[in-house]
Each structure stands twice: as C-alpha cells, then as structure tokens.
DRENDO-1510 file (C-alpha; in Angstrom, 1 decimal, always signed):
<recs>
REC; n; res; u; v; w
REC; 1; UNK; +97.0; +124.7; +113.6 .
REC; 2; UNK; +100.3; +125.3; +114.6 .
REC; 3; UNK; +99.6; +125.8; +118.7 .
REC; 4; UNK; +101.8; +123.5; +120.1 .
REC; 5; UNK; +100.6; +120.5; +122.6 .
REC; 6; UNK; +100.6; +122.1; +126.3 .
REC; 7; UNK; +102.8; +118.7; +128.2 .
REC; 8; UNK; +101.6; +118.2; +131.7 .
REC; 9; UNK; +103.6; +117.3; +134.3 .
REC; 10; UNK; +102.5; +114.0; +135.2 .
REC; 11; UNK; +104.0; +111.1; +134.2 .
REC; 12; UNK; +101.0; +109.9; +132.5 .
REC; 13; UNK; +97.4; +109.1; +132.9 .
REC; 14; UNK; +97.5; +105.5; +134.8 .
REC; 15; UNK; +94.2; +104.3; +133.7 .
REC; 16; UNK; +94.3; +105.6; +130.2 .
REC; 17; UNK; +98.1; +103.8; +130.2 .
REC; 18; UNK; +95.8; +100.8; +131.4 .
REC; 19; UNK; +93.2; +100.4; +129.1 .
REC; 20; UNK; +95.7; +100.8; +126.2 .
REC; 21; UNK; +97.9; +97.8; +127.2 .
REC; 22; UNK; +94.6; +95.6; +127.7 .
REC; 23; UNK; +93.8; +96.7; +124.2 .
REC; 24; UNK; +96.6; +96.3; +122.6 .
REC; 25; UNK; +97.4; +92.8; +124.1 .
REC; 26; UNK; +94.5; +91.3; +125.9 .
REC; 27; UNK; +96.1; +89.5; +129.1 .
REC; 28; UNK; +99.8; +89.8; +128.7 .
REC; 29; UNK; +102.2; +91.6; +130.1 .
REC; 30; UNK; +105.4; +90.2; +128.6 .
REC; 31; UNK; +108.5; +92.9; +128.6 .
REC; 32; UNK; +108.1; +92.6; +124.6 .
REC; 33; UNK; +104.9; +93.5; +125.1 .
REC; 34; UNK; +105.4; +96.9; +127.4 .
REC; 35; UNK; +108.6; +97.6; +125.0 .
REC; 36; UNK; +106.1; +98.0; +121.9 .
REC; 37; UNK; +103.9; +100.3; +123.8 .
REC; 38; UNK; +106.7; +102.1; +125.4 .
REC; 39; UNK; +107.9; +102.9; +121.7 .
REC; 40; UNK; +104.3; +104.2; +121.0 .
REC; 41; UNK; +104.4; +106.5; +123.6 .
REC; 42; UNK; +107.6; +107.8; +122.2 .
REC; 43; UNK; +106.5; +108.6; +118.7 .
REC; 44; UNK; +103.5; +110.4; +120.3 .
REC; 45; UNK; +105.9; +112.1; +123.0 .
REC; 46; UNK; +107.5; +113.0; +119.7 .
REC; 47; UNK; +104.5; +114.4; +117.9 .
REC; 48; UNK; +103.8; +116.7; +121.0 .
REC; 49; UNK; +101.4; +114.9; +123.0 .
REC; 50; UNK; +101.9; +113.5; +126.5 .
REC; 51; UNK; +102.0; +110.4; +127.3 .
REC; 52; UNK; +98.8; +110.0; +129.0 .
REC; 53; UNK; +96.6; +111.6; +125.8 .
REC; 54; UNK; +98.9; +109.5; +123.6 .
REC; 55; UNK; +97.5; +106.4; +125.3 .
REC; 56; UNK; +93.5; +107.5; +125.1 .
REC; 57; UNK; +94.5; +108.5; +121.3 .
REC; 58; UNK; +95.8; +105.2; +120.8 .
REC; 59; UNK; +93.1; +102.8; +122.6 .
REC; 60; UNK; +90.3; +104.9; +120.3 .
REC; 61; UNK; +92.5; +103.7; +117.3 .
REC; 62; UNK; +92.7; +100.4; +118.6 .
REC; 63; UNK; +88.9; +100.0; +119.3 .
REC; 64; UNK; +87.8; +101.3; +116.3 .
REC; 65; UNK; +90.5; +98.8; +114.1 .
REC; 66; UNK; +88.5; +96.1; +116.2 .
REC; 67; UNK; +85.1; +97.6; +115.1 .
REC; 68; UNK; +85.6; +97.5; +110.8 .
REC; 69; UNK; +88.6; +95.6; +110.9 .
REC; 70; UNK; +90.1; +97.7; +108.2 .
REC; 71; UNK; +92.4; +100.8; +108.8 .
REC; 72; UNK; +90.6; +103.5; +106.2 .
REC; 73; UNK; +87.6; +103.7; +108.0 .
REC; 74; UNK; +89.0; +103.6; +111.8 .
REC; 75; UNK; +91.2; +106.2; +111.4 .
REC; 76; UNK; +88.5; +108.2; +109.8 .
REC; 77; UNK; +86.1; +107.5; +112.5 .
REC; 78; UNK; +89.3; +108.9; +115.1 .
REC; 79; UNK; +89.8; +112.1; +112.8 .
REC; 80; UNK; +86.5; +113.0; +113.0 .
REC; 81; UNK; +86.2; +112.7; +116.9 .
REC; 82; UNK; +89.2; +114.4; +117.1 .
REC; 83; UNK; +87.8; +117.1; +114.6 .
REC; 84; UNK; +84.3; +117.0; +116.7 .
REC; 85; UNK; +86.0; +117.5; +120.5 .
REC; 86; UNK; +85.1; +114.5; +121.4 .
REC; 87; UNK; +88.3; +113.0; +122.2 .
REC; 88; UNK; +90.0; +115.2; +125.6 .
REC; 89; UNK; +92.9; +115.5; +126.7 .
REC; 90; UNK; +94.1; +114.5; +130.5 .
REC; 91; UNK; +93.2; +118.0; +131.5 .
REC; 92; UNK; +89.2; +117.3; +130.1 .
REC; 93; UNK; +90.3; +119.9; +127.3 .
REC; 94; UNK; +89.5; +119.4; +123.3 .
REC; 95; UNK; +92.4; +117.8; +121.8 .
REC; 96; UNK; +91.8; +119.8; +118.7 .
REC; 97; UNK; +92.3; +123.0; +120.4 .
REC; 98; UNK; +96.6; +121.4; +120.9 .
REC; 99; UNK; +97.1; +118.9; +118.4 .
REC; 100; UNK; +97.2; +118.7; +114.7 .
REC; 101; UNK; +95.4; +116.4; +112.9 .
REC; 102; UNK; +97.9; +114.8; +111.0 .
REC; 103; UNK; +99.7; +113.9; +114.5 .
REC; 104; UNK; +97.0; +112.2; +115.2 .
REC; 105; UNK; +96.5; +110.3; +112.0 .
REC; 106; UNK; +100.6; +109.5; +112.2 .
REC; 107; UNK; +99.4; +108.1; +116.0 .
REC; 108; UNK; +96.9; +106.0; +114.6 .
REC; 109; UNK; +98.6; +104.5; +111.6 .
REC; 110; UNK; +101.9; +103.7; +114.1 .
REC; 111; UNK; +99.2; +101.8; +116.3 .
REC; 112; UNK; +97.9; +99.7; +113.5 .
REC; 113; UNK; +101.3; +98.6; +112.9 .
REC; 114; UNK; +102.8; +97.8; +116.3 .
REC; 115; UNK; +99.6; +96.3; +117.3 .
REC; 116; UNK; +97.3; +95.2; +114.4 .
REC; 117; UNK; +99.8; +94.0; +111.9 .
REC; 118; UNK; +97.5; +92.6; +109.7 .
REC; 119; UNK; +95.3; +95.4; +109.3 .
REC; 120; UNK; +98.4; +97.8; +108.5 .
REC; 121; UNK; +99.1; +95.2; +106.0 .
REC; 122; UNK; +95.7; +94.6; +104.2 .
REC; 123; UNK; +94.0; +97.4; +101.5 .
REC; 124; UNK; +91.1; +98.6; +102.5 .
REC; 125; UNK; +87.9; +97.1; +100.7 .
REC; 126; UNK; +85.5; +99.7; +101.4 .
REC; 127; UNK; +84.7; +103.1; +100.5 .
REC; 128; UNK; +84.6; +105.6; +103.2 .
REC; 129; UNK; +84.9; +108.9; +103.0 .
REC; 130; UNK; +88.1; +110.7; +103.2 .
REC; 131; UNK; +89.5; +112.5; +105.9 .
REC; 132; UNK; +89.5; +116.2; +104.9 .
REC; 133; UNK; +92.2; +119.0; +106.4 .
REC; 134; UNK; +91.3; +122.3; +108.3 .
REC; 135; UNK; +91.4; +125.1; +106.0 .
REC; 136; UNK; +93.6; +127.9; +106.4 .
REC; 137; UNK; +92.2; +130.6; +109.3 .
REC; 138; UNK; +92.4; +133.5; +106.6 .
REC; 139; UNK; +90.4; +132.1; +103.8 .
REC; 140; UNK; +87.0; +133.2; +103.6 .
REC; 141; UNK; +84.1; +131.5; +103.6 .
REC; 142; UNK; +82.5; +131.1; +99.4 .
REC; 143; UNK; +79.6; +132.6; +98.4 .
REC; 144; UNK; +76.6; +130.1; +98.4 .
REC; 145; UNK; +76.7; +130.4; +94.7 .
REC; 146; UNK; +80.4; +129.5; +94.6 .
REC; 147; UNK; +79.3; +126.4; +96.7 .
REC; 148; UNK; +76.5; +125.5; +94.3 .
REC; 149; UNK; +79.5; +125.8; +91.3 .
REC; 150; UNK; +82.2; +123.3; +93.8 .
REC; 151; UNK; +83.2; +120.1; +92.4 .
REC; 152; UNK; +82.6; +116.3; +94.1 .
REC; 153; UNK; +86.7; +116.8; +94.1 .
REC; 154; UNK; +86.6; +120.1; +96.3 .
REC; 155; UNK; +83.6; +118.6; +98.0 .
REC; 156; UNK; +86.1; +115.7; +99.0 .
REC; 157; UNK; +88.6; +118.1; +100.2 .
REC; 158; UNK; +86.7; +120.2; +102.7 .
REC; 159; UNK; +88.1; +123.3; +101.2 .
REC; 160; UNK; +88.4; +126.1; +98.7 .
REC; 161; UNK; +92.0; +125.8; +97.0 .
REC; 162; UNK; +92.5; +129.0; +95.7 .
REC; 163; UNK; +93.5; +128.0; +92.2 .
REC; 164; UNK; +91.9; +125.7; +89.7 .
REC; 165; UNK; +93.1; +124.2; +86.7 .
REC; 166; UNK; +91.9; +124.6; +83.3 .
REC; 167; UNK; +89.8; +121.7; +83.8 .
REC; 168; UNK; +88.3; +123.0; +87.0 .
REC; 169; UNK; +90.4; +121.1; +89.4 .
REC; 170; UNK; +91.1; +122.4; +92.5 .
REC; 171; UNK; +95.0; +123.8; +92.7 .
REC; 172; UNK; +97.7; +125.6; +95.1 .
REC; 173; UNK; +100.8; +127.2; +93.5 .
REC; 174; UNK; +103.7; +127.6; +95.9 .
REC; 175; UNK; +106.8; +129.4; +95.5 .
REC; 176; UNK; +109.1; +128.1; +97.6 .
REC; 177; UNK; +112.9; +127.7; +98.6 .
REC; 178; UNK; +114.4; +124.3; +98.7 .
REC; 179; UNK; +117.7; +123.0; +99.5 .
REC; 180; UNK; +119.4; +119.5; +99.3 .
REC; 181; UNK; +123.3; +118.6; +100.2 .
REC; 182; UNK; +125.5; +119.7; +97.5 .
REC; 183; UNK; +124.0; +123.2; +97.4 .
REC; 184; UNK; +125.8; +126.3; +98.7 .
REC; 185; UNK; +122.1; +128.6; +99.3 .
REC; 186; UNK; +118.8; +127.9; +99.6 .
REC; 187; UNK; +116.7; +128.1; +95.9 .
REC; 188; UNK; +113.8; +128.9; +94.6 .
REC; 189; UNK; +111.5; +126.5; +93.4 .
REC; 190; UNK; +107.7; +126.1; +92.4 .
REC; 191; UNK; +105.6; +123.4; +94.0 .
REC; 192; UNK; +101.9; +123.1; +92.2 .
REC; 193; UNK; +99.7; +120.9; +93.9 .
REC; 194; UNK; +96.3; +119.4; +91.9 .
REC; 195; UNK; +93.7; +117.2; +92.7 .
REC; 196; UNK; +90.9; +115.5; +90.8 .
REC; 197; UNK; +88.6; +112.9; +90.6 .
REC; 198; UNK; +89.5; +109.3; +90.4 .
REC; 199; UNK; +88.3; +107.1; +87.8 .
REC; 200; UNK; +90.3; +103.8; +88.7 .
REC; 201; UNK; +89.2; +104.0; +92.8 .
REC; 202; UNK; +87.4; +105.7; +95.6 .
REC; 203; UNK; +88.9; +109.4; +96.1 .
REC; 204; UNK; +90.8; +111.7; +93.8 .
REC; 205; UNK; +94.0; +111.5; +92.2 .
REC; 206; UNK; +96.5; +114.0; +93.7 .
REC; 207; UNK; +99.9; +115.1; +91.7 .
REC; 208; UNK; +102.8; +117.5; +92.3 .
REC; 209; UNK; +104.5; +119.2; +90.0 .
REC; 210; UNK; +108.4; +120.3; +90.6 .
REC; 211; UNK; +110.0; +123.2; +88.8 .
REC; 212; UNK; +113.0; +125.2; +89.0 .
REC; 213; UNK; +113.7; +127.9; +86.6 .
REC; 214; UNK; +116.0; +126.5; +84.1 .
REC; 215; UNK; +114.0; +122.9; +84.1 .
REC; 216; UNK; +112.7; +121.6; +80.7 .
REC; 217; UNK; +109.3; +121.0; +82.0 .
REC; 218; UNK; +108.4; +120.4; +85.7 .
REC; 219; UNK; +108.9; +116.7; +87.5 .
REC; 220; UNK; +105.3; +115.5; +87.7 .
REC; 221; UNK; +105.1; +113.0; +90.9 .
REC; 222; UNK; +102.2; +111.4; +92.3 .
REC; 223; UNK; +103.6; +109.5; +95.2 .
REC; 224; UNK; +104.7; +112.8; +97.8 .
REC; 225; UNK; +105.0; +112.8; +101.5 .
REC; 226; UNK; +106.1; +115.8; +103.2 .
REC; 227; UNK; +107.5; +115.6; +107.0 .
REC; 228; UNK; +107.0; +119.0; +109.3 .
REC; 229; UNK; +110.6; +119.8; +110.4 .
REC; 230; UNK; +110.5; +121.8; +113.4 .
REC; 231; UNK; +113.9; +120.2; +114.9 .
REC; 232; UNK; +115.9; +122.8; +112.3 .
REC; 233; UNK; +114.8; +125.9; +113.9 .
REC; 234; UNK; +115.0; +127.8; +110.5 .
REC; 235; UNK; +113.4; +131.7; +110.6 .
REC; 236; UNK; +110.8; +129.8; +108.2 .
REC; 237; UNK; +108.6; +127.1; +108.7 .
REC; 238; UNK; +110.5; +124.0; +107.1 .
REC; 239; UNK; +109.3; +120.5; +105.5 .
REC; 240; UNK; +111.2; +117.4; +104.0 .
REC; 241; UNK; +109.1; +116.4; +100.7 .
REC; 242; UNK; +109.8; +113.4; +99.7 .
REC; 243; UNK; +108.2; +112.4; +96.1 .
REC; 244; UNK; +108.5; +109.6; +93.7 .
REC; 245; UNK; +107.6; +110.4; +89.8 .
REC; 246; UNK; +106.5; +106.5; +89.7 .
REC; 247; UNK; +104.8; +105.2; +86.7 .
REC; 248; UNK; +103.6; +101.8; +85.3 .
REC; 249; UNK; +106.7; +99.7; +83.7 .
REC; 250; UNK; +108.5; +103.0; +84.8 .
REC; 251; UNK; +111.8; +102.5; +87.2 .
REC; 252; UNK; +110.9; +105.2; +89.8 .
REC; 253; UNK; +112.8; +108.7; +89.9 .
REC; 254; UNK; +112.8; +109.8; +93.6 .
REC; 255; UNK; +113.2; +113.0; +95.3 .
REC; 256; UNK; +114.0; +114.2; +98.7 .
REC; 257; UNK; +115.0; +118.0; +99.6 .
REC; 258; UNK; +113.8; +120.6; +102.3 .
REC; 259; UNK; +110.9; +122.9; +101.6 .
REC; 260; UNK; +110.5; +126.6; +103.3 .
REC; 261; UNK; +107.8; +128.7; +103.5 .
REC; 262; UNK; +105.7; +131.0; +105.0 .
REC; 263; UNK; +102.5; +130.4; +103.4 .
REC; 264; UNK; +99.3; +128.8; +105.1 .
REC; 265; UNK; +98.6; +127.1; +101.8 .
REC; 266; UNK; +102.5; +125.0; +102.4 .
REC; 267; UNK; +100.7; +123.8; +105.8 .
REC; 268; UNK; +97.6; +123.2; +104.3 .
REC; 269; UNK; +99.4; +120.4; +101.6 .
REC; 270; UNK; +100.9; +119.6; +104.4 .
REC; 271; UNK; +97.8; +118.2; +106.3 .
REC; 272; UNK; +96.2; +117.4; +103.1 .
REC; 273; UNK; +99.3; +114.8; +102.3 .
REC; 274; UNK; +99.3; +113.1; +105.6 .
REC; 275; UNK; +95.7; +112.1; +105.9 .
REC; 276; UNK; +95.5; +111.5; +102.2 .
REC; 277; UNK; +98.0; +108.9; +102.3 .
REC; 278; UNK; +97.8; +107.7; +105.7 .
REC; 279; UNK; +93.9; +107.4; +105.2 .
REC; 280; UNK; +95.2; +104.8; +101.8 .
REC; 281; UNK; +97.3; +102.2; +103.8 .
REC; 282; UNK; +100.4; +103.5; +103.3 .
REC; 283; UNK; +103.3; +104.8; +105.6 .
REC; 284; UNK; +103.2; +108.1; +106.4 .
REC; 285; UNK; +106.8; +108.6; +105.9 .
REC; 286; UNK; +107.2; +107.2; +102.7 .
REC; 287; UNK; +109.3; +103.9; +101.7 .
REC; 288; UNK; +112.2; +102.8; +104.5 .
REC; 289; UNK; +115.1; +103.7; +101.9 .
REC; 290; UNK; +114.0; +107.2; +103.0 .
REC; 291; UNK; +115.3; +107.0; +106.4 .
REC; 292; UNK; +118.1; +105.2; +105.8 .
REC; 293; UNK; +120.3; +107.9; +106.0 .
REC; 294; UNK; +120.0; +111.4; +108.1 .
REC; 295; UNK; +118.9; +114.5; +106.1 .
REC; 296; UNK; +119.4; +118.4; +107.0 .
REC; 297; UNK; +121.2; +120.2; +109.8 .
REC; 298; UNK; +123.8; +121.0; +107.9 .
REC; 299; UNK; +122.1; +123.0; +105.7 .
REC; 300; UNK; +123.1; +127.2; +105.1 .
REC; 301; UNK; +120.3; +129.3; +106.9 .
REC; 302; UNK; +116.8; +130.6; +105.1 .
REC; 303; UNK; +116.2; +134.0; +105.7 .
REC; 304; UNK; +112.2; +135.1; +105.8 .
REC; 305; UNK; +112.0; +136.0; +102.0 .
REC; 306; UNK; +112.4; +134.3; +98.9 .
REC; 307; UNK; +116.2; +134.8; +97.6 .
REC; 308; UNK; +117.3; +134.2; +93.3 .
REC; 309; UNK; +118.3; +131.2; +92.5 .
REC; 310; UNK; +121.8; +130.2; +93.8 .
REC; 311; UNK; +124.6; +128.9; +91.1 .
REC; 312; UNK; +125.7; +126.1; +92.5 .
REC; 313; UNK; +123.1; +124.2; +91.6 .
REC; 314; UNK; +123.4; +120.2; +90.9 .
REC; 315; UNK; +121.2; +116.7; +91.0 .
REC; 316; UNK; +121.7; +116.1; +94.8 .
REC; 317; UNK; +118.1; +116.7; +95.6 .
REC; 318; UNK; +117.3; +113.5; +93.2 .
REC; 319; UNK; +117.9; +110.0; +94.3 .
</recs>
C-alpha cells in the first residue's frame, strides 16, 4: 500500500504520548529516559506516521511484549490488529488505510530494543504463526480448486506468488535494474525469490537468487533485507537490498546495491522480507557494518523502462 501517512497538525496526541512513557518506563521521568522515546518518535516520524499514532503504535507493542514476553508473537498480535482496523489513528481512522505494514513491524521491533532489551535480545521459543504480507491489488483471487492444490508454504504466505518452482514452491521472478558506486548506468539484473518449507524450524526457508547476464550461475543468498528508498526521488520506485550468501563454515560474501522497479511483485518482497525477518528476532536493517557508511544519491538517473546492460560494469556492488 503505497498511500502515504496523512500528518496532522498537532503536535501529538498528549495522552497517547502519556501512556507510552508509563509503559516504557514505569515511574521515571529521567531526561535519558524522554531522550529514548524522543528517538522513537523520530524513527516513526521517519516512517510516516505522526507522532501521536507513533506513540499508540508503540504502547500496543509494548503491552503485548509484557503479555508473551517474547518478541515473535507480540509483534504478530500488533500486525494483525493493525491488519484487522483495530488500531486508529488520532483522527479515529484505520491505520491500515495510511500505513504499511512493514512500518509498523520496523516500529515495533525499534520498541523492543529501546525499551525491552532483553526481549530484542532472546530467540523466540514458541511457534506462532507468521505474519503474512498484503497481496498485490491486481492479483485475482484463485479458483477454489487452485486453493484446494496450495501448499502449507503458500498457506504461510497469505498469497498466490505467481510462479512456482519445479518442486512446487511458491516463486517471483523480477527483472530489475540495479546500480552500486563504480557503475556509469543503471543495469539489468534478475532477482528470483523462493520460499519453502522448513525442516530445521518453525516457517519456511526463503532464498534469493542474483543474476546478471554474463554471471557463471546466479549468487544464491538467504540472509536479504531490502530498505524502501523513497528519499532518491527516482522516476521508479527504488530499494537498497542488502544480502549475505552466508553458509555453515562459510566466511560470508555480502552484497548491497540499489534495486528499481515498477512491479507490484518488487513491493510485495518487499513486505514479505520485513515481516519475515523482523517477525525472527533479527534487525530489520540487516548487520550495523551496513550503515556504516552512506549509500546512493549520487547515483546516474533510472528512466521508467528497463535499459541493456551498461559496460562499465565491476565488483562494487559486492562487499
């Protein structure tokens, strides 16, 4: 849902600013304290909310951390009061109908570690059920025989990829341009997204493959983030991916580069990627090596169709 967050013109809802300090730290009011929760307010500023709405957001985060004690299943009980309309906004409006919900999960997983520390720091134990993504507006409905055929994978994911692997496993295919410093264009690239069951835990196993023409065989990663980049105003939509081809005894090949397209099916692994590894205790921007350094806003413009493959190609995109 890409409708951005209408901002009101208040400086915040007082009592919803209220409960949130109680609830965050019962019976103090130290400046430490308020700084903390002034720097919550600004990553939820940040994701489009006000500051009022990022406060009720953040004290249902905070009483459902106090409920299980564990962050997988608080942030799924947020996401689906979110998803349900039951949490409003200061103007007694759905919050679904202006906020995504992977702003929200980024919300709730910020909370957890500003103000429950050891939660954000502890694996979940349990088994609840994951937080699944909106699907895309223009995807119809499946037949109720192609339901009866869907896998406990695609059952998982609350939606109808439109690919599937020989195996049966749900799949997107993306065809993409990309660009990381040392290039002189934008390139083309292929992104192919699969999910499938787990046999070591509780979900699915998700991987990305990365592929440029030219490449031996694509990069196959497993750990992926990817951060919506509205602040570089390209004529496409435009994400940072950030992926790591980790394996056991493996040292870790990372990757970070811009991704631009138009596709729904881009924003749907989008959302998919946030809550999946948000919802599995892990930041939602990747490792802190990531943000060491600033990335994009230097980079040529992306016009709105897929151009050939540039010449000046090198290894910058790979850390």
């Amino acid at each position: 849902m890409d409708v951005r967050y209408r901002r009101g013109t208040a400086a915040g809802d007082t009592a919803a600013m209220r409960e949130f300090s109680q609830l965050a730290y019962p019976g103090r009011n130290s400046l430490p304290v308020q700084a903390r929760l002034r720097r919550l307010i600004e990553v939820g500023v940040g994701l489009s909310m006000t500051a009022g709405d990022t406060a009720r957001l953040a004290s249902a985060t905070l009483r459902a951390l106090d409920e299980y004690g564990e962050l997988a299943p608080a942030i799924v009980e947020v996401l689906e009061a979110f998803e349900a309309g039951d949490l409003r906004t200061e103007f007694r409006e759905p919050m679904n109908l202006y906020l995504e919900g992977s702003a929200v999960a980024t919300l709730a997983v910020a909370v957890c570690e500003t103000c429950r520390p050891a939660i954000a720091n502890t694996q979940p134990t349990g088994n609840p059920p994951d937080p699944v993504p909106v699907s895309p507006a223009d995807v119809a409905e499946p037949s109720h025989q192609a339901k009866a055929g869907v896998s406990a994978t695609e059952q998982q994911l609350g939606a109808q990829w439109p690919e599937r692997t020989r195996d049966g496993f749900p799949q997107i295919t993306l065809h993409v341009m990309v660009w990381w410093p040392g290039l002189l264009e934008w390139e083309a690239a292929t992104l192919t997204a699969v999910v499938s069951p787990s046999l070591a835990f509780s979900g699915d196993n998700f991987t990305l493959h990365i592929e440029q023409e030219g490449d031996a065989e694509p990069a196959r990663t497993r750990a992926v983030w990817m951060l919506r980049r509205d602040d570089l105003r390209e004529e496409l939509p435009v994400y940072e991916l950030r992926a790591s081809t980790w394996e056991m005894g493996d040292e870790p090949h990372e990757f970070r580069f811009l991704v631009a397209s138009p596709s729904e099916w881009c924003s749907e692994l989008h959302s998919y990627l946030a809550t999946r590894w948000i919802n599995k205790g892990l930041s939602p921007t990747g490792p802190k090596a990531f943000d060491s350094e600033a990335f994009g806003g230097d980079q040529p413009p992306v016009g709105p169709s897929i151009s050939r493959p540039g010449s000046a190609r090198t290894t910058a995109g790979h850390r």
